[in-house]
N, CA, C and O of each residue as an XYZ file, in Angstrom:
276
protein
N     104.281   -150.687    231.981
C     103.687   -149.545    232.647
C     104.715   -148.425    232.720
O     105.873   -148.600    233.098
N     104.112   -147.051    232.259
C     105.235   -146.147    232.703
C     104.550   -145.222    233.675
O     103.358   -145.067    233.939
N     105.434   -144.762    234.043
C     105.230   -143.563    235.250
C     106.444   -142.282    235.210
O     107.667   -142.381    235.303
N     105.593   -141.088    235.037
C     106.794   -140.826    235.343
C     106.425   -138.883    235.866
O     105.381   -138.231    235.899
N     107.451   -138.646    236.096
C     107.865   -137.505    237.043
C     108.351   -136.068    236.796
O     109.413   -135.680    237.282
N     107.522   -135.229    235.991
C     108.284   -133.872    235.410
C     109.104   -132.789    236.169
O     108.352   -132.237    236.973
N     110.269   -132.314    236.213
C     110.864   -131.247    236.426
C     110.774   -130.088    235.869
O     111.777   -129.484    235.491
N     109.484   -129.589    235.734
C     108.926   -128.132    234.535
C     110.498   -127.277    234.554
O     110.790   -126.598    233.570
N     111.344   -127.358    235.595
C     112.356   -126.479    235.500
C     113.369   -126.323    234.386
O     113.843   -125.285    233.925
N     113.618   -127.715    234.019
C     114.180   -128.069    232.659
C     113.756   -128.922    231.542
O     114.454   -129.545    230.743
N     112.339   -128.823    231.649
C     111.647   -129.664    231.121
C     111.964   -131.152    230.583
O     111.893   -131.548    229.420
N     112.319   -131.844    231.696
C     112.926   -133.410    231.896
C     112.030   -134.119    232.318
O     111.404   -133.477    233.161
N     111.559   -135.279    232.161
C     110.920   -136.122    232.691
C     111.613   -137.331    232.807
O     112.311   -137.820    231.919
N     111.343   -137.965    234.289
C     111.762   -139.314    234.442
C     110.743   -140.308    234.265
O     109.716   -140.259    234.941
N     110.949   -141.239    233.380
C     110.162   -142.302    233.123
C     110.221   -143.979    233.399
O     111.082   -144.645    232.824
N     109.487   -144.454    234.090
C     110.202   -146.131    234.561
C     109.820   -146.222    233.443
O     109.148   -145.419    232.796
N     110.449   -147.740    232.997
C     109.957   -148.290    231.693
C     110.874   -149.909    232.106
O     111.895   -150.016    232.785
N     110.104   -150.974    231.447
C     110.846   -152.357    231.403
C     111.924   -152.514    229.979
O     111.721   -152.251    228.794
N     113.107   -153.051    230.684
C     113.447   -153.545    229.807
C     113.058   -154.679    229.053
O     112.472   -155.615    229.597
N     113.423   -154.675    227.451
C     112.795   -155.842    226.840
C     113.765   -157.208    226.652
O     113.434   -158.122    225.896
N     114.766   -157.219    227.288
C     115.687   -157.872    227.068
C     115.257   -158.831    228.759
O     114.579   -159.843    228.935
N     115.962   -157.999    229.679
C     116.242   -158.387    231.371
C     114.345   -158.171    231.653
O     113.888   -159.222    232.103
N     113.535   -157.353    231.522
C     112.326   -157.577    231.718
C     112.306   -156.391    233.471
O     111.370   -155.923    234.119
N     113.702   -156.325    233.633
C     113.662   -155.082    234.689
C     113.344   -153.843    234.849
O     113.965   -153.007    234.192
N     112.482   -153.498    235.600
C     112.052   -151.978    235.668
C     113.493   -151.124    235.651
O     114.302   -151.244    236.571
N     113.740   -150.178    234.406
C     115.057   -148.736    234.792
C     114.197   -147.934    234.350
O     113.152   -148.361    233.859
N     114.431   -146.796    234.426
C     114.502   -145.355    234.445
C     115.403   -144.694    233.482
O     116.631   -144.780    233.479
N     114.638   -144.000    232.634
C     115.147   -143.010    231.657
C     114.713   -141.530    231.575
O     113.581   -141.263    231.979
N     115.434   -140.618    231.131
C     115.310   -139.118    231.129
C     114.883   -138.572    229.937
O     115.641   -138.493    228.970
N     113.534   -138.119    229.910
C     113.144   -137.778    228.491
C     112.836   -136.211    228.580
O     111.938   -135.693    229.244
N     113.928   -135.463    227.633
C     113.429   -134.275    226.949
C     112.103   -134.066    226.660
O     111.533   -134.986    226.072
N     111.335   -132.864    226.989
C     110.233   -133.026    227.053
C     109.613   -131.706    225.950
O     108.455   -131.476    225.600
N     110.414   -131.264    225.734
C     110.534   -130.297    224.523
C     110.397   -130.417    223.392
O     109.865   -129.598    222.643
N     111.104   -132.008    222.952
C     110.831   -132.222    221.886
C     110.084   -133.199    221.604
O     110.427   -134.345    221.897
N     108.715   -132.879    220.873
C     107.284   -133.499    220.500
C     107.569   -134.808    220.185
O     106.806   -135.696    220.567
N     108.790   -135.117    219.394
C     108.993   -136.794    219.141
C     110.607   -136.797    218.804
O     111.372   -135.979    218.293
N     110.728   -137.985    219.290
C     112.221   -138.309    219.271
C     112.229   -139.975    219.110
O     111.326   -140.783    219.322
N     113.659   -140.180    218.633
C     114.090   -141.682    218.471
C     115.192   -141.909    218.569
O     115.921   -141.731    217.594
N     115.815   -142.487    220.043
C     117.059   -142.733    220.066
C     117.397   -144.531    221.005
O     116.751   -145.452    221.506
N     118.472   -144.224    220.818
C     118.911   -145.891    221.488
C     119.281   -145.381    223.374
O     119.301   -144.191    223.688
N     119.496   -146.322    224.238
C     119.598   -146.025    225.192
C     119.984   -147.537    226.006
O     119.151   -148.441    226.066
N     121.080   -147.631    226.488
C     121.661   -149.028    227.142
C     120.624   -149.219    228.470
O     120.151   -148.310    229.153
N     120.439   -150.507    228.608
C     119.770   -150.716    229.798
C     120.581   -150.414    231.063
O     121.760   -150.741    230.930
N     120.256   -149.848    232.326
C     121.346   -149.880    233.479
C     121.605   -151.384    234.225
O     122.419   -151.763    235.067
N     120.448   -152.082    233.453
C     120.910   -153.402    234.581
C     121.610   -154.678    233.600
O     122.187   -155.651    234.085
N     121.469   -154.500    232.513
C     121.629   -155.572    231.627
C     122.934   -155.285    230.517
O     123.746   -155.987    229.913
N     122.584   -153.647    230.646
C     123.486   -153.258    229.265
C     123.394   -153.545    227.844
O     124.328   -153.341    227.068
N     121.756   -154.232    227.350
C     122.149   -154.321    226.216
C     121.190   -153.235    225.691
O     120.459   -152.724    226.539
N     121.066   -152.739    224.213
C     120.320   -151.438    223.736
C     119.367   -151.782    223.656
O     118.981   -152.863    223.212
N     118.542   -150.578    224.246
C     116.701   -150.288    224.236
C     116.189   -149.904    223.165
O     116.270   -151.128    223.058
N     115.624   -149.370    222.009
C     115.220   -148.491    221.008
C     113.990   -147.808    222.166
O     113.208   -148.374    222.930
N     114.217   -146.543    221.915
C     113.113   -145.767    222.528
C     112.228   -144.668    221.574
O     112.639   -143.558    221.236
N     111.209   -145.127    221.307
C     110.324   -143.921    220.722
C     109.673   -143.124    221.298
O     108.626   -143.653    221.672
N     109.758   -141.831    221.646
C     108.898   -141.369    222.551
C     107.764   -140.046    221.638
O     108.001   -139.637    220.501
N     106.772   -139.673    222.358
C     105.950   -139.274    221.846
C     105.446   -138.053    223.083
O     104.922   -138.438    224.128
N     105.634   -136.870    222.858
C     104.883   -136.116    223.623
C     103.350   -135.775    223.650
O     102.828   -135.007    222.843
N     102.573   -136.528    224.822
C     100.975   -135.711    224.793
C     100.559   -135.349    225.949
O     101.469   -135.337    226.778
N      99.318   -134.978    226.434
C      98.783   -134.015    227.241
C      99.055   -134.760    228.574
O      99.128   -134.236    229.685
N      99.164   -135.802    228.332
C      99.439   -136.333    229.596
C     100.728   -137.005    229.827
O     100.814   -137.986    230.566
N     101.984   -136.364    229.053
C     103.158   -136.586    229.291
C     103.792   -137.770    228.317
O     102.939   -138.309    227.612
N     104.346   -137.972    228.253
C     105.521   -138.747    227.678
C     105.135   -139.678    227.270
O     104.787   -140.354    228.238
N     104.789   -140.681    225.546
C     104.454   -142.121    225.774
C     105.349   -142.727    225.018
O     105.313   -142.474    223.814
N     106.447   -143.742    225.569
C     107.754   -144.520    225.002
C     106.857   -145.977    224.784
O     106.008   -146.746    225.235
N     107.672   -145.700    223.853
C     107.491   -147.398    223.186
C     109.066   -147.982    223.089
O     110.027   -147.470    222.515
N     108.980   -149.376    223.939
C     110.625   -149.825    224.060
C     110.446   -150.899    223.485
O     109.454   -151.628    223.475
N     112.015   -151.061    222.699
C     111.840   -152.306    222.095
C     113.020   -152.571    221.853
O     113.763   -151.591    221.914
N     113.650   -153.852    221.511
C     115.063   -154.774    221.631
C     115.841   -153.691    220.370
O     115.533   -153.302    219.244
N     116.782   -153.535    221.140
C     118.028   -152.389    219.776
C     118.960   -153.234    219.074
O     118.846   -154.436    219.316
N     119.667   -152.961    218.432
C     120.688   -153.770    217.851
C     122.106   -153.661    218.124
O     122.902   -154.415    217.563
């Protein structure tokens, strides 16, 4: 499940998301500017890498997480 929280001021959004590793709810900061992106991102509770795809649509932000290398 994500949820998440826009700052129109700098166009940031905070997004919960599970990790796929620890299975723990963290929180990531997604640029919201740019329509699609693909980057890696360490978990805060586990530390090991997320792959994050994210996708901008009308109703905000949709990440797809999955085990990094």
């Amino acid at each position: 499940m994500q949820e998440h929280d826009e700052d129109a001021t700098f166009g940031v959004s905070e997004v919960a998301i599970e990790c796929p590793f620890c299975w723990e709810p963290v929180t990531v900061l997604v640029d919201c500017s740019v329509p699609e992106q693909r980057y890696v991102e360490d978990c805060e509770v586990c530390c090991r890498p997320m792959d994050l795809s994210v996708v901008m649509t009308p109703d905000g932000p949709a990440i797809q997480v999955e085990q990094g290398n």
